[in-house]
C-alpha positions, 0 to 999 in steps of 0.5 A: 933866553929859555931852558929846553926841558926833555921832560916835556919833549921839548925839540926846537926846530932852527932851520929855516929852510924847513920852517919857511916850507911849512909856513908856505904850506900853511898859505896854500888853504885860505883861513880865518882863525890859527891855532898853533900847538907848542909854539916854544920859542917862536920858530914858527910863530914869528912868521904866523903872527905876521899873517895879515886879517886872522885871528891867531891864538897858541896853546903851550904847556910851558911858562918859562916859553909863555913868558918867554913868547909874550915878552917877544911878542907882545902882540901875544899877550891873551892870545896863549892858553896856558895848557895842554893840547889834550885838556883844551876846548876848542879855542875858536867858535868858528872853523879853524886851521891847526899848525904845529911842531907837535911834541912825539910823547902826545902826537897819536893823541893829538890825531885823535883830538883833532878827529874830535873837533873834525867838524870844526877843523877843516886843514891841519899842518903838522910835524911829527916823528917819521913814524907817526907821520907815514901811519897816518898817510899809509894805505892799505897794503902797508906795513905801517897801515893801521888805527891811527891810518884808518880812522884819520883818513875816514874823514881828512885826506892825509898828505905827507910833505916832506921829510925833516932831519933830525939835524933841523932841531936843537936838541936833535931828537933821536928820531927823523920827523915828517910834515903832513897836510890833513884836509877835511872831505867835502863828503862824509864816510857811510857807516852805521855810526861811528862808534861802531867804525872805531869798535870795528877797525880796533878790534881788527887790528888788535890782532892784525897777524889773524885772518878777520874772521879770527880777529872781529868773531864777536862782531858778527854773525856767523852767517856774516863770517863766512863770507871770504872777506873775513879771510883777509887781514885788516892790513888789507882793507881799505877805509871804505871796505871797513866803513861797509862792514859796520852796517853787517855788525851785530 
């Protein structure tokens, strides 16, 4: 049929008890336009490309799965865009959902790529490494609390799903993998600009084990820095305590 190619990170998923979960949680938010990332060999494609009345397209870095997909389904034919994720354009002009089985070496990436289509992309379905998937759900308090949980939950409330055993993939990965829904909010955060959201959440997580006075000093001024919010750490503060800051930044 195909090779399966580590180099590319390459874990397809086979149990199609969890496939079905996701796929049901797709159909939970209505949607005109799909986009599948790493479809592979089709475990999730072959339930998505029988939706009925959207426009469905997929992006795969992999030609041998390419071909390999379009001889299966021909339907697929002018419907795969041959490269990464990371290097792609939005592929529809009109809003679109994201579903995936994403691959663990590009996933903190692909977050972050997809706050940069924030404005067209209003749902994303994912599987991720465990980790990734809980950092990106965490809250404030958390150990695993940081960037990626901060900027992403700034402008999609995040849900984690469900948890994927390893033992669902061939090859099983080393790692346990975890499904979580991203949905746009209906209203944006309040801050001073967005660059100088993420230059603030950076920098104080840089140094999460300072106090925030000690890690953000260059941002503010030292009028600013005495107040005792900066005796926290960044672990502490929550996306809307961090989104009022900026407007405080030099």
């Amino acid at each position: 049929m195909f090779k399966i190619k580590k180099s590319l990170g390459q874990h397809f998923l086979k149990d199609d008890i969890v496939i079905q979960k996701i796929v049901d949680a797709l159909k939970e938010d209505s949607f005109s336009n799909l986009l599948e990332v790493g479809p592979g060999g089709g475990a999730l494609t072959k339930h998505l490309v029988k939706i009925p009345d959207i426009n469905f397209k997929a992006v795969e870095l992999d030609d041998e799965k390419i071909a390999y997909l379009i001889k299966t389904y021909p339907m697929l034919k002018d419907k795969i865009i041959g490269q990464s994720f990371l290097d792609i354009d939005a592929p529809f002009d009109e809003p679109f959902t994201v579903i995936g089985n994403f691959p663990y070496n590009i996933s903190t990436q692909i977050l972050f790529k997809v706050l940069d289509w924030k404005e067209k992309v209003p749902v994303v379905i994912g599987m991720f490494q465990k980790e990734v998937a809980q950092r990106a759900a965490s809250k404030e308090g958390s150990k695993v609390y940081g960037v990626l949980s901060v900027l992403i939950q700034a402008f999609y409330e995040v849900e984690y799903l469900f948890d994927v055993s390893n033992q669902s993939f061939n090859p099983p990965p080393k790692v346990e993998s975890g499904v979580i829904r991203l949905t746009r909010k209906t209203t944006d955060l309040t801050v001073k600009s967005e660059r100088a959201f993420k230059v603030l959440v950076k920098t104080a997580f840089n140094q999460r084990r300072k106090t925030l006075r000690n890690a953000v000093k260059s941002l503010f001024t030292p009028e600013v820095l005495a107040d005792e919010l900066f005796n926290r750490r960044a672990e502490t503060l929550s996306v809307e305590e961090f989104a009022a800051l900026t407007f405080r930044m030099i």
